[in-house]
C-alpha positions in Angstrom: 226.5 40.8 68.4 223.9 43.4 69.5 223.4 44.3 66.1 223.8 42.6 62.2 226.7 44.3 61.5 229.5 45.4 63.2 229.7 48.8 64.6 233.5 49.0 65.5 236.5 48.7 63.2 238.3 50.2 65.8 237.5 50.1 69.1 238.1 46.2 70.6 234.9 45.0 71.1 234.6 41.3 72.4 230.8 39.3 72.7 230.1 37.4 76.1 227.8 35.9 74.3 228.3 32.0 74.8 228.1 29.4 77.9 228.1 31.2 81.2 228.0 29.8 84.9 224.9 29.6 86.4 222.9 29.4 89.4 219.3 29.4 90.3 218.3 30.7 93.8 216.3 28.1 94.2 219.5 25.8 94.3 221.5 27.6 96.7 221.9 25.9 99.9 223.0 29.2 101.5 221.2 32.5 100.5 223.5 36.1 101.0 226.2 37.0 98.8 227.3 36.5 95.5 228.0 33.2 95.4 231.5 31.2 95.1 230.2 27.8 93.5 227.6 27.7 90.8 225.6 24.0 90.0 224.9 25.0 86.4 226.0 26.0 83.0 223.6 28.3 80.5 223.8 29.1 76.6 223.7 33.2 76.6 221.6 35.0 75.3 218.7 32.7 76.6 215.7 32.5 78.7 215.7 30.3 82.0 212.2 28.4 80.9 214.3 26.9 78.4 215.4 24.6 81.0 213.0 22.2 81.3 212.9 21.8 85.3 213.1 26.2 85.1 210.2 25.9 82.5 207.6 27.9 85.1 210.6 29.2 87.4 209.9 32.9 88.5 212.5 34.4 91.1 216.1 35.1 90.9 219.4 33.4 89.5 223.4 34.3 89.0 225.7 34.3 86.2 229.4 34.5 85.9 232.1 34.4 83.8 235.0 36.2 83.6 236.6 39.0 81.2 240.1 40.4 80.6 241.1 43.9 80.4 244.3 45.6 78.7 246.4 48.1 80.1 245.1 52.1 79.7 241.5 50.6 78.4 237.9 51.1 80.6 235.4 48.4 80.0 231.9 49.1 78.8 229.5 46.0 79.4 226.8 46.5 76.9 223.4 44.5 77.6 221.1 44.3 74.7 217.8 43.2 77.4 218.0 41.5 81.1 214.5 40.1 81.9 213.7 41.8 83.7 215.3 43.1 87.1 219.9 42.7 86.3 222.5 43.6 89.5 226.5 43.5 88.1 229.3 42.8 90.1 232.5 42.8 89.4 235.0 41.1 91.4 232.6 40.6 94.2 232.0 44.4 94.0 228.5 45.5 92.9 229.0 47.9 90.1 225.0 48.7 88.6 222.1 47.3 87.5 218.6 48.2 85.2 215.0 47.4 85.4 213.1 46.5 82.3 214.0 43.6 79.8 213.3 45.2 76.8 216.1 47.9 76.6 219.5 48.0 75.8 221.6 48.9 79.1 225.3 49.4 80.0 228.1 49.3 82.7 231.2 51.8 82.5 234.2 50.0 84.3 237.2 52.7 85.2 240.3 52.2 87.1 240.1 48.4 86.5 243.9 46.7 86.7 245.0 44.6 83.6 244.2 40.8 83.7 241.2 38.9 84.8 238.4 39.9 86.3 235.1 38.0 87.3 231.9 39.2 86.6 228.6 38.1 88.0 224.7 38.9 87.2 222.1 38.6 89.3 218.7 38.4 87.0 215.2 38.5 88.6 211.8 38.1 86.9 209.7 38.4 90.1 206.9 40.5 90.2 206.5 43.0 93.3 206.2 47.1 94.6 209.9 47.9 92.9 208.1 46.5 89.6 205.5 48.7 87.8 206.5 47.7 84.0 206.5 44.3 84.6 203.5 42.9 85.9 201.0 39.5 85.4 200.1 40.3 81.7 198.6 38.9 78.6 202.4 37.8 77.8 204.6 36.3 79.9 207.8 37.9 81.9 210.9 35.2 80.8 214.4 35.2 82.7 217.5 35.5 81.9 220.1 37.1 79.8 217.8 37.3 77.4 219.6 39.4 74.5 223.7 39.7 74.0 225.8 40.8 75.9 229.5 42.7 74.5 232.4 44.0 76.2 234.2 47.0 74.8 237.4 48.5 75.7 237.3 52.4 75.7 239.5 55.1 76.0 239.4 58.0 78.6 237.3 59.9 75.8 235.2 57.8 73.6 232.2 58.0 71.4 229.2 57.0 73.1 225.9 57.6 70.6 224.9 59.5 67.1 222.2 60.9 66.6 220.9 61.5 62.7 217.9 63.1 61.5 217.3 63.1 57.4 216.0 66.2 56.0 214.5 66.8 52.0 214.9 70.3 50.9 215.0 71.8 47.5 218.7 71.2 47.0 218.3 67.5 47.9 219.0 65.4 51.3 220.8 67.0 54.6 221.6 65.0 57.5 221.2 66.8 61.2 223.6 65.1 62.9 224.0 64.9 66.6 227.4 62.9 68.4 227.6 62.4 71.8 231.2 61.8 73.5 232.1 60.9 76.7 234.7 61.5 79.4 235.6 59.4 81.7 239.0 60.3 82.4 240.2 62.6 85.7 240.8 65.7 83.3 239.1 67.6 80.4 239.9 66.6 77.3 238.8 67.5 73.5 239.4 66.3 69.7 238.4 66.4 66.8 236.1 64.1 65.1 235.9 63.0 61.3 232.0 62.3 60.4 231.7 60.4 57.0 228.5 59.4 55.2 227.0 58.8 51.6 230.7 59.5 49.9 231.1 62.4 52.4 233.2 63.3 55.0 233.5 66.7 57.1 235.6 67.4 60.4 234.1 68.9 63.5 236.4 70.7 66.4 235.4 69.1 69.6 235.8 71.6 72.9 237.3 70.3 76.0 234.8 68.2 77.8 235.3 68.1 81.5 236.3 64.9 83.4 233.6 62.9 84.1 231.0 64.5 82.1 229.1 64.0 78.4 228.8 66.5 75.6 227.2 66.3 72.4 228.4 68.0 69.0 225.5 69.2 66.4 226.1 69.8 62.7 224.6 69.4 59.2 225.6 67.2 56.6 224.1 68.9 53.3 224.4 68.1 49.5 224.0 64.2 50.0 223.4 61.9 47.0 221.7 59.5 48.4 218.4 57.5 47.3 215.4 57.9 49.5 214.5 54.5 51.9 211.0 53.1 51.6 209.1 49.9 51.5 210.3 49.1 47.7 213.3 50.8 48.0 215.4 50.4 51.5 218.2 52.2 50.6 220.7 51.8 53.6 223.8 54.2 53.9 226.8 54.1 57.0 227.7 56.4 59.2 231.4 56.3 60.4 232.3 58.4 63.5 236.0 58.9 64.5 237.5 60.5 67.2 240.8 61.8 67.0 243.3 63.2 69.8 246.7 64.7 68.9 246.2 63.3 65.5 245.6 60.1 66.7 242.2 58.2 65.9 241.4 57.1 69.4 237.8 55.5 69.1 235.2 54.8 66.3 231.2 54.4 66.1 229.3 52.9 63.2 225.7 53.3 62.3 223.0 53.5 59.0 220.8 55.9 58.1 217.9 55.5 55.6 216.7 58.6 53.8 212.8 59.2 54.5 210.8 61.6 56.4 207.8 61.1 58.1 205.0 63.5 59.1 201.3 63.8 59.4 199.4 66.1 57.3 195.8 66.1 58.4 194.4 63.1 57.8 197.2 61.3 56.1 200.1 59.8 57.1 203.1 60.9 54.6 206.3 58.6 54.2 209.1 61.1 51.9 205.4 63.1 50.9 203.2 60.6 49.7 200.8 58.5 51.8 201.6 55.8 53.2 199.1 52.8 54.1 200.4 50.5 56.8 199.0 46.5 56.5 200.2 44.1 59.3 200.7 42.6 62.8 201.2 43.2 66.4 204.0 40.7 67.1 205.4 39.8 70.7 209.1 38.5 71.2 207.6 35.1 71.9 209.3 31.3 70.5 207.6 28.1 72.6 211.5 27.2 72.5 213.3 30.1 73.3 211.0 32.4 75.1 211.8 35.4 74.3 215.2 35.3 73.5 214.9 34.7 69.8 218.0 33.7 67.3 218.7 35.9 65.0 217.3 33.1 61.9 213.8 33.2 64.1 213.7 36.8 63.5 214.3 36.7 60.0 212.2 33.6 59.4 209.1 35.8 61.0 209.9 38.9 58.9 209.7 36.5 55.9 206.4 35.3 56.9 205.4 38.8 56.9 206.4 39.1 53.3 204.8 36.4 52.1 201.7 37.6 53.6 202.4 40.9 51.8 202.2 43.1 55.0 204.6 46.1 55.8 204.1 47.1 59.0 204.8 45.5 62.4 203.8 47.1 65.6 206.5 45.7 69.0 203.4 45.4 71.1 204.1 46.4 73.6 207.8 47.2 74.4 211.0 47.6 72.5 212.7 45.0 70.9 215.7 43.4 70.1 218.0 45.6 68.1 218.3 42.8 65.6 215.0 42.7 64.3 214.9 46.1 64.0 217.8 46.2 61.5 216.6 43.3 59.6 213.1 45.7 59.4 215.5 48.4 58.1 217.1 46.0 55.5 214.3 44.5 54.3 211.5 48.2 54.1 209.2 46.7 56.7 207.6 49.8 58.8 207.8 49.5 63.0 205.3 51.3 65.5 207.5 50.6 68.4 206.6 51.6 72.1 208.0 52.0 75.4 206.9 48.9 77.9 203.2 49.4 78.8 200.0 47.4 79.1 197.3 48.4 81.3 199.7 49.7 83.8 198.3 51.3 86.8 200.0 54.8 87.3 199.7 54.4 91.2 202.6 52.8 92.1 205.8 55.1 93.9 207.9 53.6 90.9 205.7 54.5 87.9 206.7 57.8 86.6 210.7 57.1 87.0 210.3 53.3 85.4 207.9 54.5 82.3 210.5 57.4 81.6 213.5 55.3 81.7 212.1 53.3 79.3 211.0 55.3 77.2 214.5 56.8 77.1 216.5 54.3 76.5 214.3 52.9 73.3 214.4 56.7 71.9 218.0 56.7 72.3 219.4 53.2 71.3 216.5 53.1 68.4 217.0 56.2 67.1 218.5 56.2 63.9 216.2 53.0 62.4 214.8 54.1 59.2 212.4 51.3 60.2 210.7 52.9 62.7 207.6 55.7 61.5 206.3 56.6 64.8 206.7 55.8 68.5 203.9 54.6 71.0 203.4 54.2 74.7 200.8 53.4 77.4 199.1 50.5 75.5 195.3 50.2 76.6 196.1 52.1 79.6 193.5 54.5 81.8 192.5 57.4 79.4 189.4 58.2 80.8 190.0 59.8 84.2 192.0 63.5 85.0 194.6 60.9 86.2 195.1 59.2 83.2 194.7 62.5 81.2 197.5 64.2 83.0 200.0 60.9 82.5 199.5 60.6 78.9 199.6 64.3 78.4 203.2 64.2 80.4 204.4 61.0 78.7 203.5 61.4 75.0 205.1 65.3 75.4 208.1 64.0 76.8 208.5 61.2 73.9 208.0 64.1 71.6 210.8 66.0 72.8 213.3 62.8 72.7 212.4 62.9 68.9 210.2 65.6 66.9 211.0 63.6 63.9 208.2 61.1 64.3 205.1 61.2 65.2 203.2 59.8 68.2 200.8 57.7 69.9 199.1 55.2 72.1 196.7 52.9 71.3 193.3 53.2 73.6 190.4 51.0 74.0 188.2 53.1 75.8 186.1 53.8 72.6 184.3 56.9 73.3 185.5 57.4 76.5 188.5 58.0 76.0 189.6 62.0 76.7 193.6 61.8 75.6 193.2 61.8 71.5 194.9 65.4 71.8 198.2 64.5 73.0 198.8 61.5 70.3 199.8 62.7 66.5 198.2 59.8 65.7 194.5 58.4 66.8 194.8 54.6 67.6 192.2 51.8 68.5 192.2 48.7 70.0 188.5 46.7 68.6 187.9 43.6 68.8 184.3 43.8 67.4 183.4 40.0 66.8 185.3 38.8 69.5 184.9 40.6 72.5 181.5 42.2 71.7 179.5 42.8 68.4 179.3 40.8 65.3 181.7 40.6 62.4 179.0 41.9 60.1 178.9 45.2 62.8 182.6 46.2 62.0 181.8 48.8 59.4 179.6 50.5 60.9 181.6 50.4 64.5 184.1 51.8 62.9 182.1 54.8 61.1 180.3 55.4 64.6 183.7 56.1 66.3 185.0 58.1 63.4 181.8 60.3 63.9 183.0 60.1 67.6 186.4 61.5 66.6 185.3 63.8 64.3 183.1 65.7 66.8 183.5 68.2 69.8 182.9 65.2 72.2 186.5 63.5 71.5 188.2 66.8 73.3 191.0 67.0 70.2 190.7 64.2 67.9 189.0 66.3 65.3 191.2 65.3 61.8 193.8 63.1 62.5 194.9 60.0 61.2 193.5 56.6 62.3 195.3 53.4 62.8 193.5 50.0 64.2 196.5 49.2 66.2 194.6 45.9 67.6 191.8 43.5 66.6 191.1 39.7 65.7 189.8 36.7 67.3 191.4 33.3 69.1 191.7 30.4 67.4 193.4 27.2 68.5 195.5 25.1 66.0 193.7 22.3 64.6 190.2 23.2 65.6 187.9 23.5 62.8 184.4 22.7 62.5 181.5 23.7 59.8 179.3 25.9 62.6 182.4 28.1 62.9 182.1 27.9 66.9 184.1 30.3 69.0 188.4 29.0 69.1 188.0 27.4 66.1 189.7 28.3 63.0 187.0 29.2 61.1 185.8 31.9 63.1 188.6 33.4 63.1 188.9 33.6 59.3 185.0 35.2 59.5 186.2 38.0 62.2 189.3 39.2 60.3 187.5 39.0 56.5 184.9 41.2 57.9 187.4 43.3 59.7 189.9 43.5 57.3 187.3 44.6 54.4 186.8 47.6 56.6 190.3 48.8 57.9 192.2 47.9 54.8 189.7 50.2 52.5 188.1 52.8 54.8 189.6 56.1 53.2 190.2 57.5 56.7 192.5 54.4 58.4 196.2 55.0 57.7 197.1 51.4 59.3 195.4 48.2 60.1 198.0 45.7 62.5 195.9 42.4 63.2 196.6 40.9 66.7 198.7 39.1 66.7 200.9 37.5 64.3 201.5 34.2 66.5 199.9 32.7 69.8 201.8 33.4 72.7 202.4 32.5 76.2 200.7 34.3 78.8 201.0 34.8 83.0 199.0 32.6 85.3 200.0 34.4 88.4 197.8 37.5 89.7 195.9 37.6 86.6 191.6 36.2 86.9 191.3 37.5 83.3 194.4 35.1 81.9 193.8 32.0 84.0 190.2 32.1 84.1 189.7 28.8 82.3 185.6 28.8 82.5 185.5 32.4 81.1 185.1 31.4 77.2 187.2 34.8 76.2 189.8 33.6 79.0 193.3 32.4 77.6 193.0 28.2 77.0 196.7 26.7 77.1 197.3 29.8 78.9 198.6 31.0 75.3 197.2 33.8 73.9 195.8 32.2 70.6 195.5 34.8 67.7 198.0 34.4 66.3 197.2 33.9 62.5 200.1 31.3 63.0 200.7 29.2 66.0 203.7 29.9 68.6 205.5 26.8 66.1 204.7 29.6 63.0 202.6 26.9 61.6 199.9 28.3 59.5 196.3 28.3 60.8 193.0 28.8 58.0 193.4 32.2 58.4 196.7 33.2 57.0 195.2 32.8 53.4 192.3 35.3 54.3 195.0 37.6 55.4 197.1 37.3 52.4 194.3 37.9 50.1 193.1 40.7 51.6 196.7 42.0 51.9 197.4 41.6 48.1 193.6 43.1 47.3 194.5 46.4 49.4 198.6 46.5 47.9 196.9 46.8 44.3 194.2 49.1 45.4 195.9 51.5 47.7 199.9 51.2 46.0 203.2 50.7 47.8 205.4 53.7 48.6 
């Protein structure tokens, strides 16, 4: 399932999740076509690496299987992430295709006859001109059908997304409400659709919608009785969709909504009017067994490291995740900075500004209605320094505002005081690694206080005010190294670096949010990148891993993780939970 819960009763929605054919390029004897014989079977959702002779395997590779369609039904194949580059055929016929593994993605299938029909993915994780997203990073690019895959049989007119923004007035909690419907069919058609939620249930005319074409139906739900969602309290309430022709319920959609508002109010960061304090981790989709395609029980087994370590806040550095995670986050009141797919991207390339908008599309709409989610970010540690990199963030953080005024924005920049974008973001964000790549740990205070001065002044071009998160900082450490001089990769520096760190994020009265990267060590990309395979640079990547993770990429516990948690609990009593 794409989700933890089921979001048909109605509509017949099958997973393709399960053992698919499979065939590596590199095995083909004959290169062309989609092929007629494959040499392999693969467990989906996975990442190729699995595979012990794939472990390091970076080009292109099939999958088929085959699907079944009923009489009067369209098929909708919906892809929770292809890493990173997907083409779909159908019956030898190509059919679509995305770029970018970290959003969800779908195929619309008309005029298919009933029976069988075979489908066929080709997946490439190559790097190249038509990729600007995905690029030799400091994580690595997996492939595969990385996240599941579901086929759903819809009508002519179905319901294709909702859209729910809570609202707290004097009379109590109103729902804005937005449902998009579909047609598919050769002629316009309208309904009516029955929109139920907290106890409540109203019924909304919909117009004739001409063949072919979307349209989207707003309304307000007022006079709920609901509870508001928080970090103590995550109060989770459905939201059941039905669309009705001729008196006939014809489709269904089902969602949750959690009851909170966020805003900014000068320098504070409000959660349902009170100020919230965010305490935890950068965390990348990253398993030394499964890549990046993580079970649902490694999710949940990370979150509940996160507990334990008393944090509320994870920030998906640095592209959207799994749909899975992000309801578990709901369920269990942990707050998510999540961001379309950026790090250090150049804005050169032909493909940029179509690839960074698509993304950042797709998370806005799939992600929307996660009461999890406090703000949105892009263009991690990206150029913000020259008119170029001015007028992209500008243009990109405006446009992720208008997908969503409900949350506010930002980027996280490491450009200290050279940065000249701190007016687009709602938010002000850094990246420091004082200790690590610069400075001494004992310097972190009064880093820190220099570039609120910074902010605080005419010379930051807008910053003046706003809230401050640390989005990034911390130090490498390698599992099992420990020595009494506290040398560089050993455990024991890193335990110096983040208590000096975390004594001055966690308590300054100006930072709204401290997230400590990362939360485990990572693998990294060899290819293309000096900085990551660099092995006689001593701030290079050893193991090409990226080792700060307070845990290892096995989630075993380094010296650190009790510093964290103490300071964790220490700043919970101090500062309160909302």
């Amino acid at each position: 399932m794409l989700r933890t819960f089921a979001e048909h009763c109605l509509r017949p929605v099958q997973s393709l999740d399960g053992l698919w054919d499979f065939l590596p390029e590199c095995d083909r004897a004959v290169r062309g076509n989609t092929p007629k014989t494959f040499t392999r079977k693969i467990e989906c959702p996975s990442a190729w690496e699995s595979i012990p002779d794939l472990s390091g395997y970076r080009g292109a590779a099939w999958y088929h299987r085959t699907f079944q369609v009923m009489e009067g039904k369209n098929v909708r194949l919906a892809f929770g992430g292809v890493s990173h580059t997907a083409t779909v055929f159908v019956d030898g016929k190509e059919v679509g295709g995305h770029y970018d593994a970290f959003t969800p993605w779908e195929v619309l299938l008309t005029g298919l006859k009933p029976g069988k029909h075979d489908l066929t993915v080709k997946v490439d994780n190559t790097f190249g001109d038509h990729s600007t997203l995905h690029i030799p990073n400091d994580y690595y690019t997996y492939g595969g059908i990385t996240r599941p895959v579901e086929l759903h049989l819809v009508p002519d007119l179905f319901l294709d997304k909702i859209f729910a923004v809570p609202k707290s007035g004097k009379n109590g909690w109103s729902l804005q409400v937005r449902v998009r419907v579909r047609n598919v069919g050769d002629t316009a058609k309208g309904g009516v659709i029955r929109f139920s939620v907290a106890g409540q249930q109203v019924e909304w005319k919909l117009s004739e919608i001409p063949a072919g074409e979307s349209a989207e139906i707003s309304k307000s739900v007022t006079g709920l009785d609901v509870k508001p969602w928080s970090e103590t309290a995550p109060n989770l309430y459905d939201m059941v969709a039905q669309l009705s022709v001729d008196d006939k319920v014809i489709d269904d959609k089902v969602d949750r909504v959690g009851f909170r508002e966020v805003k900014v109010k000068g320098k504070q960061l409000l959660l349902n009017g009170k100020p919230l304090h965010l305490r935890g981790f950068n965390r990348h989709e990253d398993h030394p067994m499964y890549g990046c395609a993580i079970p649902a029980i490694g999710m949940a087994q990370d979150l509940d490291l996160f507990k334990d370590l008393n944090c509320n806040f994870l920030r998906t550095c640095h592209y959207p995740n799994d749909m899975r995670i992000l309801d578990m986050c709901d369920e269990r009141g942990i707050y998510v900075w999540e961001e379309s797919h950026s790090r250090q991207t150049p804005f050169d390339p032909p493909n940029f500004e179509a690839q960074i908008r698509q993304s950042t599309l797709e998370m806005v709409e799939n992600h929307f209605n996660h009461a999890c989610i406090v703000m949105w970010g892009t263009l991690n540690e990206c150029d913000t320094a020259s008119d170029r990199g001015m007028e992209v963030h500008g243009e990109v953080l405006e446009y992720l505002r208008g997908l969503d005024a409900s949350r506010p924005v930002t980027y996280a920049g490491h450009l200290r005081q050279r940065d000249r974008c701190t007016r687009y973001a709602d938010i002000v964000s850094w990246n420091l690694y004082t200790g690590w790549y610069g400075g001494k740990p004992e310097k972190t205070l009064a880093e820190l206080e220099e570039m609120i001065a910074w902010l605080d002044s005419a010379e930051s071009g807008g910053g003046k005010g706003k809230p401050v998160i640390v989005s990034e900082f911390g130090a490498g450490a390698i599992y099992g190294c420990r020595n009494q001089r506290a040398d560089p990769w050993s455990e024991e520096w890193q335990c110096v670096v983040l208590d000096e760190a975390l004594k001055a994020y966690l308590h300054h009265p100006r930072v709204v949010g401290a997230s400590i990267w990362q939360f485990c060590d990572v693998r990294v990309t060899r290819e293309g990148n000096n900085h990551t395979y660099n092995a006689y640079s001593p701030m290079g990547r050893p193991r090409c891993m990226n080792n700060k993770g307070v845990v290892d990429e096995y989630r075993r516990p380094k010296l650190s993780y009790e510093t964290v948690k103490a300071h964790m609990v220490a700043a919970e009593k101090k500062r309160g939970r909302v």
